[in-house]
N, C-alpha and C positions, 0 to 999 in steps of 0.2 A: 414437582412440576413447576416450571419457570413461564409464568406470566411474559409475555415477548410483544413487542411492536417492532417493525421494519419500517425504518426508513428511507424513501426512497426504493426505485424498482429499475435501476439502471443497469450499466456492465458485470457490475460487483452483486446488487442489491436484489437484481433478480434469482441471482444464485444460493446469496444468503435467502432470501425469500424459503427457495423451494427446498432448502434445508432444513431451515425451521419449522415449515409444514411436516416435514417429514420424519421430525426426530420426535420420539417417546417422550422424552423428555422434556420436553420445548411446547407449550400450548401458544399461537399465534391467536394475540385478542385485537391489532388493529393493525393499517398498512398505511402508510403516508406516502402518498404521490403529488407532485407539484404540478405535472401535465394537465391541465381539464379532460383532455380525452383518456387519460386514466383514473379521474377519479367517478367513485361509485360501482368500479367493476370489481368481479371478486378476485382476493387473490391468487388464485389459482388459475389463473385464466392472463396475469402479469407476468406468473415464472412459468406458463409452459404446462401445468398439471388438467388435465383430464375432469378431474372430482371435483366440481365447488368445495368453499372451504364455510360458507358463509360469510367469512370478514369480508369488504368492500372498501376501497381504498376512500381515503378520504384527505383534503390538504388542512385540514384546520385541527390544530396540534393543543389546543384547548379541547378537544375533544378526545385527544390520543390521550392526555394527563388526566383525563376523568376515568378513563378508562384502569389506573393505577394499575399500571404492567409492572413486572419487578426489571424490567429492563427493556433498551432498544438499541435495537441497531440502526447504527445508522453509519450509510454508508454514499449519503450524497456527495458529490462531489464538491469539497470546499476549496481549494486553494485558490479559485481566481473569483470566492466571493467570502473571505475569510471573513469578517464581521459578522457579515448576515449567520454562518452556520455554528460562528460561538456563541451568538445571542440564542439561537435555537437549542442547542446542547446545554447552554444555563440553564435554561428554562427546563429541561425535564431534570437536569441533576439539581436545580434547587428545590422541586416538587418532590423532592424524594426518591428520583425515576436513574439506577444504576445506566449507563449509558456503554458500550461497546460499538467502535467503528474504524473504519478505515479512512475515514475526512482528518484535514488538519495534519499531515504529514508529520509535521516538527515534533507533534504530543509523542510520534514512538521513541522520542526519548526526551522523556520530559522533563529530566534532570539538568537538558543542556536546551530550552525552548526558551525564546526572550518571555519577556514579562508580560508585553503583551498579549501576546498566547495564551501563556500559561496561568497569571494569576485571577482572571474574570472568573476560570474555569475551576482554580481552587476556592475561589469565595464562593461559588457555587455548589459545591460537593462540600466544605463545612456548613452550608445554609441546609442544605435536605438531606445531612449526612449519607451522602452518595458515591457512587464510585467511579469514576471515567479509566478507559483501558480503551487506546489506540494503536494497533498493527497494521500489518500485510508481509507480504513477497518482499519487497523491496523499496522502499525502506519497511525493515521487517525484521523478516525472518535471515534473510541471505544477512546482513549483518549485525545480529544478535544472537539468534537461536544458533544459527551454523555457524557461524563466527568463533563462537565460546565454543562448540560442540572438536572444533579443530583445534581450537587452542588447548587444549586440555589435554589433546594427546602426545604435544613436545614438552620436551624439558627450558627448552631455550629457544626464545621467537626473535628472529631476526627481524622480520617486517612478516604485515598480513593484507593482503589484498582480495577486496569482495567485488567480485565482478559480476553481472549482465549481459549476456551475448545475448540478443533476444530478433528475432523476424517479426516487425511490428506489421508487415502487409497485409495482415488477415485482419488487425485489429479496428474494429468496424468506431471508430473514434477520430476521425480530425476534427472536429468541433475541437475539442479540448487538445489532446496527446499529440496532433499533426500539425495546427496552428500553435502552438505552444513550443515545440520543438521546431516548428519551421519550415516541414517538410515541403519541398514545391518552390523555396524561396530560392531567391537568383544570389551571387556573392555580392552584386551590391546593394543589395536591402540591405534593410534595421536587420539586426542581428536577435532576433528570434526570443519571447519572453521567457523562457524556460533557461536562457544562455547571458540573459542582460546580467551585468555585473554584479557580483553578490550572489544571485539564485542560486548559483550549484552550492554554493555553503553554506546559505538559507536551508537549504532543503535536504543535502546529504552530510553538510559540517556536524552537526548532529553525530550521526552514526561515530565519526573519526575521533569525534572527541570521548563519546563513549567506550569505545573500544580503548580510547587511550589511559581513561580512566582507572579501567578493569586490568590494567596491565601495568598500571606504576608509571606510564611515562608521560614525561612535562615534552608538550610537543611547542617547537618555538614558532609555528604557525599554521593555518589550515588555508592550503591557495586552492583555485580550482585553475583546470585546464579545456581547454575545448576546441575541437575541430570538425569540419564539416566535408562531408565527400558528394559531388555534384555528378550526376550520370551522364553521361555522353550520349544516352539513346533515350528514347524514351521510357518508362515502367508502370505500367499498370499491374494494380492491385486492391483488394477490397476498400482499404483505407482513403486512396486515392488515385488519381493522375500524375506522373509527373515527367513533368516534359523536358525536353534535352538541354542541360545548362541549372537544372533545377535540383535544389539539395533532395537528396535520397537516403540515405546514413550519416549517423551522427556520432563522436565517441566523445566522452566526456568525464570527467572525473573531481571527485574530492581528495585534497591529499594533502595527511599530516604528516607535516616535515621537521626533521630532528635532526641539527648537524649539517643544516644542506642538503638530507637526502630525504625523498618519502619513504616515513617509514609504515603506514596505514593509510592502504588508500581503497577508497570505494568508485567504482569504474564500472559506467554503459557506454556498450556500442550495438545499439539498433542500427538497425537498417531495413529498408522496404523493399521485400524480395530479395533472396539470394545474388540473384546479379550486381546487388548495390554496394559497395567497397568490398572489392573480393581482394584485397592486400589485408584486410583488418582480420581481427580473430571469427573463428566459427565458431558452431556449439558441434559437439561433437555428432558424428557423421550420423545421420538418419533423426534429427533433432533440429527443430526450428530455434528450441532456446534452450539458456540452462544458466544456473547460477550457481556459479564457483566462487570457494572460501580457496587460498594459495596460502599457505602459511611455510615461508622458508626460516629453517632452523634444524633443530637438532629430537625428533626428525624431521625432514621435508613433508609438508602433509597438504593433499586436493583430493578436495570434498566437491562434488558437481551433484548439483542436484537439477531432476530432468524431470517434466511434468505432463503426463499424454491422457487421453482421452479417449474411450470406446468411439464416440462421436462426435467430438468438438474439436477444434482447432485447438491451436497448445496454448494461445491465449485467453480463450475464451479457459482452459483447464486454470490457468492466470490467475482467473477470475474468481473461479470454483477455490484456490487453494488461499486469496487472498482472502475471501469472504472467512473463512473457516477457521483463519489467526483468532478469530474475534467468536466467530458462533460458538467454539470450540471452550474459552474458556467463561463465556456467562454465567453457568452457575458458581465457581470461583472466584466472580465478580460480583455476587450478591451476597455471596459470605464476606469480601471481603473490607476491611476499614477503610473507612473515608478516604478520599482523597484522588492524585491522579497517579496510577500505576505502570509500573514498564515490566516490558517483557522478562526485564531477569528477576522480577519479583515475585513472579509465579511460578513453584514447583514443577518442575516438568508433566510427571503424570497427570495435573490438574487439566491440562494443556490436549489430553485425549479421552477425556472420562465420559463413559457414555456414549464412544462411539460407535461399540459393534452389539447389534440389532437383527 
């Protein structure tokens, strides 16, 4: 039984949350929430669950580390306060505190993270001999897990592209994912921080050079591309408003180039609502989204993976599947040796253990 604290009780955290309540295996001893109006209430009462749990959220993370959990998750969102959530995340892996999350993007492959990123957080896992393991969706699983799972079935890869077709309009997020991406904005505003120069290779160069890695080849660059589609009518939906003239899908990509050509590229095209670039790709018919590995070569090989829900939106399932990269492999993460880990360091089956109950 795995001592656990949850960090955070957001998009992701609520879901991890009520997972960890809910598995055998997994004893919830404390919850961190940054909100005042959630802290002090139980956690069961954050993700949705019926049954007090007795734990009470609390924001003061000296109290989470007294609490000596053999791990936390944490899945606040860090990219637009990266300082602040690596100071956070020292502090429980230098206390000895194994750490799994979905914050910090660049860590899912830590092997290609600047220094800054990466070395605070390895001076911290040799201080409390502890372990860090950062995933999700995408950056994740669509170019790691499924990435390698395709590749492995040709003899010869000509190029491999990991795409995102996703309907962000349910996704109850402009705070961060709608002003970030820009959604609303007219073509002559600033060009949207998720798109400023550098960020798509900040954030998804990663993946391209890993995959490049894993495959022998010296790429002679990694550029990004980006374009923006503006709706001619209005479109409402969960996410937001967006009025006639205003950006509504976006397509954008990383791509490592060899020879002149891409030859590994990782590629989003959201859009808000169906109506929104209907010249761009879809996910396939009866599907909001899906995330396809394309591996042309010998043989031609597409992997689409499609994610649904009794009751939830495909996003909020999103949510459910990204939390699960990470809850999934915590006891893995407490056997495992110091330091910070990527997803191809961990045996596959370690990756589902304990899941059926």
């Amino acid at each position: 039984m795995r001592r656990v604290v949850q960090f955070s009780t957001g998009n992701v955290g609520q879901h991890t949350l009520r997972a960890i309540v809910g598995r055998p295996d997994l004893e919830l001893v404390g919850v961190h929430a940054a909100s005042p109006e959630k802290v002090g209430r139980d956690a069961a009462e954050l993700c949705g669950l019926s049954r007090p749990t007795g734990v009470l959220a609390t924001d003061d993370i000296d109290a989470l580390i007294a609490l000596e959990p053999d791990c936390v998750v944490y899945t606040a969102l860090g990219e637009t306060r990266p300082m602040e959530v690596l100071e956070q995340i020292a502090r429980f892996l230098s206390a000895g505190i194994n750490v799994v999350g979905t914050a910090l993007v660049w860590l899912v492959t830590p092997r290609q993270a600047d220094a800054w990123v990466r070395e605070p957080l390895e001076k911290a896992c040799a201080a409390g001999n502890s372990t860090l393991y950062v995933n999700g969706i995408d950056p994740g699983y669509s170019g790691d897990t499924a990435a390698l799972a395709a590749l492995s079935l040709v003899t010869r890869a000509e190029s491999v592209t990991v795409k995102e077709v996703f309907d962000y309009g349910n996704y109850d997020d402009y705070e961060y994912t709608g002003t970030a991406m820009g959604f609303g904005r007219k073509p002559e505003d600033e060009v949207p921080l998720a798109f400023q120069p550098g960020m798509i290779t900040a954030v998804f160069g990663g993946l391209v050079r890993n995959l490049a890695d894993h495959l022998g080849v010296r790429l002679d660059e990694v550029r990004d591309r980006f374009e923006a589609w503006y709706t001619p009518e209005r479109i409402e939906c969960r996410m937001m408003t967006v009025e006639p003239g205003g950006m509504a899908g976006v397509r954008f990509a990383a791509e490592g180039v060899r020879g002149g050509e891409p030859v590994i590229t990782v590629e989003h095209t959201t859009r808000l609502t169906p109506a929104a670039a209907p010249d761009w790709d879809y996910p396939p018919e009866g599907h909001s989204g899906v995330h396809t590995v394309i591996v042309a070569g010998e043989p031609r090989v597409e992997m689409n993976t499609m994610l649904s829900h009794p009751t939830l939106d495909v996003t909020e399932a999103g949510c459910i599947a990204t939390g699960a990269r990470v809850v999934n492999v915590i006891d893995w993460v407490c056997r495992a040796p110091a330091g910070i880990v990527a997803a191809d360091q961990i045996p596959p089956a370690e990756m589902v253990r304990g899941l059926m109950w």
